[in-house]
N, C-alpha and C positions, 0 to 999 in steps of 0.2 A: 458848800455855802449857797451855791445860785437850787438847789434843790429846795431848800428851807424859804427863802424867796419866791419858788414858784409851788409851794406848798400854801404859803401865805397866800397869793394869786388866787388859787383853788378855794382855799377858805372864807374870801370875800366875795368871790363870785359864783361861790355856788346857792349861797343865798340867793341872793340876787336871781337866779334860774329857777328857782321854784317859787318866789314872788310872783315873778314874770307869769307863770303857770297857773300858779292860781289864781290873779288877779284879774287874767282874762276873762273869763267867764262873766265878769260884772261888765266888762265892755264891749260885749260884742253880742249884735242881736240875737242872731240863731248860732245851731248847733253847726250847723255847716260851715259859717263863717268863724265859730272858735276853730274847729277841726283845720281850717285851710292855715289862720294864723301860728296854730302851735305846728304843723305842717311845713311850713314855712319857717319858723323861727329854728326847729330842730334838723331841717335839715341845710338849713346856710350854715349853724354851728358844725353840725358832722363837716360840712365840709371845709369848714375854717380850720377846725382842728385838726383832722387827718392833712391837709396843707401844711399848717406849721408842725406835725407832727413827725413828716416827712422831710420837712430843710431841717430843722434844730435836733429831729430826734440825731440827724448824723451827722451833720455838723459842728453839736456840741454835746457834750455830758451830760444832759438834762437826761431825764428818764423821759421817753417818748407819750409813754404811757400819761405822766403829768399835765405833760405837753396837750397834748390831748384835752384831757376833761378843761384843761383853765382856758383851753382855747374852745371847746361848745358851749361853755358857762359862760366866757367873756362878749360874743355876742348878744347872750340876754341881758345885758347890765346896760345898754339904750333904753329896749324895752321895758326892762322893768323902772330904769328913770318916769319912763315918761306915763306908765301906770300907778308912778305912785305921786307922779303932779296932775295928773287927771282926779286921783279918789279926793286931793287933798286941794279942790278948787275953791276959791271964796266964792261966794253970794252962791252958791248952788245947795 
């Protein structure tokens, strides 16, 4: 049951990860500074996700593997919050 749950996890936030992705580009001036932020945003998730992939993959019945993706997807779901209140600002 909790698989089905974090399958759902996976399905809400992996949108979210590839908004996050593309949306950058519209906000960030140069190529350097998209580079450092997707740079940055992929690898705080690698390491969010091999972290809780590590306690829960053995701690509990979860597939590791799951564990994983919704936990590098789940840290772009800020990011992409706050790129999709930036494209969607009044008077601009």
């Amino acid at each position: 049951m909790y698989t089905f749950w974090l399958l759902l996890v996976c399905l809400v936030t992996l949108p979210a990860m590839a908004y996050a992705h593309l949306r950058l580009p519209f906000h960030t001036p140069n190529t350097r500074q998209l580079r450092i932020a997707r740079i940055v945003l992929l690898a705080t998730g690698v390491a969010f996700g091999w972290v809780m992939a590590r306690i829960y993959g053995v701690a509990t019945e979860l597939n590791p593997v799951l564990v994983f993706v919704s936990g590098v997807a789940l840290v772009h779901v800020p990011a992409a919050c706050v790129l999709f209140l930036k494209r969607y600002r009044p008077g601009e």
